[in-house]
C-alpha positions as CSV (number, residue, x, y, z in Angstrom):
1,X,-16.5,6.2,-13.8
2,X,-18.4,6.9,-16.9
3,X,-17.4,4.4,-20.0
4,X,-16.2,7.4,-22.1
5,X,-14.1,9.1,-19.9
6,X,-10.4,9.6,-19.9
7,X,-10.3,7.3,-16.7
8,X,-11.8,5.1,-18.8
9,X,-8.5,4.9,-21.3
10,X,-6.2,5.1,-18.4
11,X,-8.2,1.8,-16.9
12,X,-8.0,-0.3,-20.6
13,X,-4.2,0.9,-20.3
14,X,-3.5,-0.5,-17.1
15,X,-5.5,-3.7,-17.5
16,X,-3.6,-4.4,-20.8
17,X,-0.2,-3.2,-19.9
18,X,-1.1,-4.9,-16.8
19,X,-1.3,-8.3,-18.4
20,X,1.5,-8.2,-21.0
21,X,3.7,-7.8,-18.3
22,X,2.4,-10.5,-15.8
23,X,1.5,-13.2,-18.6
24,X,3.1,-12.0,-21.7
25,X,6.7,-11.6,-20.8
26,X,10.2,-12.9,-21.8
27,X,13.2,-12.9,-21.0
28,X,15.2,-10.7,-22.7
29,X,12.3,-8.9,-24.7
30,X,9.9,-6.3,-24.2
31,X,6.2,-5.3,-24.6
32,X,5.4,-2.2,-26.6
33,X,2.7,0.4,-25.9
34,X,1.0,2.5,-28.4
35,X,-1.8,5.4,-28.0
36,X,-3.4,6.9,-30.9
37,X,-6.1,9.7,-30.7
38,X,-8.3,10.5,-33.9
39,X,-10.4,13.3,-35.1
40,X,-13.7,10.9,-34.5
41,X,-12.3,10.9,-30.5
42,X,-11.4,7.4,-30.5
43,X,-8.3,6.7,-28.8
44,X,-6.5,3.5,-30.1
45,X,-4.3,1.3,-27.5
46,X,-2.0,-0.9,-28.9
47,X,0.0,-2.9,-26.3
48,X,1.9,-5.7,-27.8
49,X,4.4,-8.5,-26.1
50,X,6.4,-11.3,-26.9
51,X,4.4,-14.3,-25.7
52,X,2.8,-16.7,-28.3
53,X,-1.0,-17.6,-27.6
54,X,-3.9,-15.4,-27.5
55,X,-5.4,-14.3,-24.6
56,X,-8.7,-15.2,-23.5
57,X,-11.4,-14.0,-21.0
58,X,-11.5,-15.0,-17.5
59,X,-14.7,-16.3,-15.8
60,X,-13.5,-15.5,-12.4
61,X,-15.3,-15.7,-9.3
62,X,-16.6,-12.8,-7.6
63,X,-14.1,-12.6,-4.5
64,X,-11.3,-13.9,-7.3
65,X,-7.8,-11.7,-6.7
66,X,-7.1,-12.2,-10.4
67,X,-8.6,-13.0,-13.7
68,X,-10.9,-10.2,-14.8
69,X,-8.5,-8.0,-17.0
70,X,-10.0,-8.3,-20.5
71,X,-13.3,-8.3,-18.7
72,X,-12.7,-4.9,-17.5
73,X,-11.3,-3.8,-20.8
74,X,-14.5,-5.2,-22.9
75,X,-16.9,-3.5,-20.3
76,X,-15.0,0.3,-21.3
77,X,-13.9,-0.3,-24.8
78,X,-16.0,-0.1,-27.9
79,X,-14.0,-2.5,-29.7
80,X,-11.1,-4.9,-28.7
81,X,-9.1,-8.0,-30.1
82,X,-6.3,-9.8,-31.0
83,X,-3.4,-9.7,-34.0
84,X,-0.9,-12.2,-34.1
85,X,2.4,-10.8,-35.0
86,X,6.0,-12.5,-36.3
87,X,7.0,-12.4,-32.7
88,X,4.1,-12.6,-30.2
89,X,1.1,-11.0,-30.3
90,X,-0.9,-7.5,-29.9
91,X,-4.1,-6.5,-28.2
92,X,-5.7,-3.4,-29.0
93,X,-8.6,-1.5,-27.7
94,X,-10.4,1.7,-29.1
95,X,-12.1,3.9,-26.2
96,X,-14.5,7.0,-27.5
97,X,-13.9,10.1,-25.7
């Protein structure tokens, strides 16, 4: 899978979606989702959740079942990070096309 493809976005989706709903959940509330696509073909992925704390990189093991989400999603984005919100939190991603 090259880094810039549209697998690529679907992949930084997944892992982020992926991890708001396993680690970033509460009862009662909801994670968001935004994609944004911009004339410089950067597509901007927004997923936000409810859960306080920032999320940090793994250092899984190699035959580890778990724990290399954001790894993936700093290997294919260009950029990613963190803003803390009133209510939880948000971690982005921009992918270039």
């Amino acid at each position: 899978m090259a880094p810039g493809s549209a697998q690529a976005v679907l992949l930084v989706l997944s892992e982020l979606a992926t991890n708001a709903v396993r680690h970033g959940r509460v009862p009662g509330r909801y994670y968001e989702v935004r994609i944004a696509y911009d004339a410089e073909k950067l597509v901007g992925i927004e997923v936000s959740d409810p859960r306080e704390g920032l999320p940090r990189l793994g250092d899984a093991s190699p035959d580890a079942e778990r724990g290399r989400g954001l790894a993936i999603v700093e290997a294919f984005a260009e950029a990613w990070g963190v803003r803390e919100r009133i209510v939880g939190k948000t971690v982005w991603a921009r992918v270039r096309l």
